[in-house]
C-alpha positions in Angstrom: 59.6 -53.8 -13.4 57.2 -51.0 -12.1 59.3 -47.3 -11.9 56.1 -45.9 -10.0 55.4 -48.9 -7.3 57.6 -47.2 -4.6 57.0 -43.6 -5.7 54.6 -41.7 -2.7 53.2 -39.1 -5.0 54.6 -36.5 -3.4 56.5 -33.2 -5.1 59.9 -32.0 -3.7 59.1 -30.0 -0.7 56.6 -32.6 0.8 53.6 -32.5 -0.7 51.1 -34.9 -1.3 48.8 -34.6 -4.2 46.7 -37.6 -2.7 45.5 -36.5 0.4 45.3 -33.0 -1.6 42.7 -34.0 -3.6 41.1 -36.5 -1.3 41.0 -33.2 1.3 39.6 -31.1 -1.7 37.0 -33.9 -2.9 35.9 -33.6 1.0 35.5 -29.9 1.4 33.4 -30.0 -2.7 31.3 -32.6 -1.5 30.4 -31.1 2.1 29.6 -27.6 0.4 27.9 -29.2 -2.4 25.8 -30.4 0.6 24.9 -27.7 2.3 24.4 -25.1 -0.6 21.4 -28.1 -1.9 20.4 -27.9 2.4 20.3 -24.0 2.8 16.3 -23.6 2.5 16.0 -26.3 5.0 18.4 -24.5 7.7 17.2 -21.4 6.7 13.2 -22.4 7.9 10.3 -20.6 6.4 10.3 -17.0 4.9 7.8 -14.2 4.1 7.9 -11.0 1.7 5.1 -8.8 1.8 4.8 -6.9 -1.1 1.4 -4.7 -0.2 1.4 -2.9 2.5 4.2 -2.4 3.1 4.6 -1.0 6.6 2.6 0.4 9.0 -0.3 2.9 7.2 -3.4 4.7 7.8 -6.2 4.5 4.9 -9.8 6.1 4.5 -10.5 2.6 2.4 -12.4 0.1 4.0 -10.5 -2.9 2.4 -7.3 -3.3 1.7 -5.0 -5.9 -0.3 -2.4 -8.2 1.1 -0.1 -9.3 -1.1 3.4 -11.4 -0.6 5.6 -14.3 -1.0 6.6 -17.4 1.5 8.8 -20.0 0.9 9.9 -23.1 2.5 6.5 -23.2 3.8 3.9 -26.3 4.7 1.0 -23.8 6.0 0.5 -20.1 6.1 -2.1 -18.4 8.0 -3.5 -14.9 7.7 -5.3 -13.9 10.6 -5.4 -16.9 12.4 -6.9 -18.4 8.9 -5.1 -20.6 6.9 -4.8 -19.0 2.9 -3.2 -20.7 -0.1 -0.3 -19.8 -2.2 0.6 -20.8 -5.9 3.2 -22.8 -7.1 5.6 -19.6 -7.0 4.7 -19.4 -3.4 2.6 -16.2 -4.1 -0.6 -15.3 -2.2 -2.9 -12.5 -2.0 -6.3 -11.8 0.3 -8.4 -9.1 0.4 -9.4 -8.0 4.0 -12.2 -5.6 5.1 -10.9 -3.2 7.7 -12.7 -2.3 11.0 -12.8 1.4 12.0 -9.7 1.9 14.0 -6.6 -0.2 14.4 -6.4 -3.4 12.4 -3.8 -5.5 12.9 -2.7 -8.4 10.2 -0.9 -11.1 11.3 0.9 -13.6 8.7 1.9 -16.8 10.1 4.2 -19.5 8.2 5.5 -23.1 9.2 7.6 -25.6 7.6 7.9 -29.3 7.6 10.5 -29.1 10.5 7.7 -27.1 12.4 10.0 -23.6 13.0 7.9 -21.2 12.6 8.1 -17.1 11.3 5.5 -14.4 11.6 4.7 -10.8 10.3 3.0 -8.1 11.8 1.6 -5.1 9.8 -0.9 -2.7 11.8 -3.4 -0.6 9.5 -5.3 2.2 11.0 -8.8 3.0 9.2 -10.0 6.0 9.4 -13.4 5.9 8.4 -14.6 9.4 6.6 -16.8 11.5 8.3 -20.4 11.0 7.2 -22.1 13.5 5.8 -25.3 14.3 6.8 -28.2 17.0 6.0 -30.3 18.5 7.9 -33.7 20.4 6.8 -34.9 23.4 8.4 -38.2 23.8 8.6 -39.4 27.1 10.3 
């Protein structure tokens, strides 16, 4: 004869371990799930790393350097660039006189798309020039 056939699991004061745990396996395996899911719901990020922010330089290139992730294309200026296995990229640009703006574009696989804009303002150094006078 089996003591434990009509026993319900439960402690004095009504609770039940088995739907405890069954509730508990639930809720592991549901976070479990999303925590592996979070790069997909987050979408496509970018870091830039140089510039920064919004500057003015007397160079006529500058460096652009960054980080995506989550990303199936990346475009700098309309023009698509690579990144490394770390997601790293980096592209030298040559700067008009004047306002330059630098657009980075990224998409992932589920199309949702992010962008950053950084404006550089050139200004080109004064050329100097000499003149002869002949009298």
């Amino acid at each position: 004869m089996n003591i434990f056939k009509n026993k319900k699991y439960e402690f004095e004061g009504g609770f039940n371990v088995r739907r405890f745990l069954i509730i508990l396996s639930v809720f592991l395996l549901v976070s479990y799930g999303l925590f592996n899911a979070r790069n997909l719901i987050i979408g496509p990020t970018i870091e830039i790393f140089s510039p920064t922010k919004d500057i003015e330089t007397k160079d006529n290139t500058i460096n652009v350097k960054g980080r995506a992730k989550n990303i199936t294309f990346i475009s700098l200026n309309e023009r698509p660039i690579f990144v490394d296995v770390d997601g790293l990229f980096e592209e030298k640009l040559l700067l008009s006189p004047g306002s330059n703006i630098i657009e980075i574009k990224a998409r992932d696989r589920f199309k949702k798309e992010t962008e950053k804009i950084i404006n550089i303002y050139y200004k080109q150094s004064a050329a100097i020039s000499t003149t002869t006078n002949e009298s």
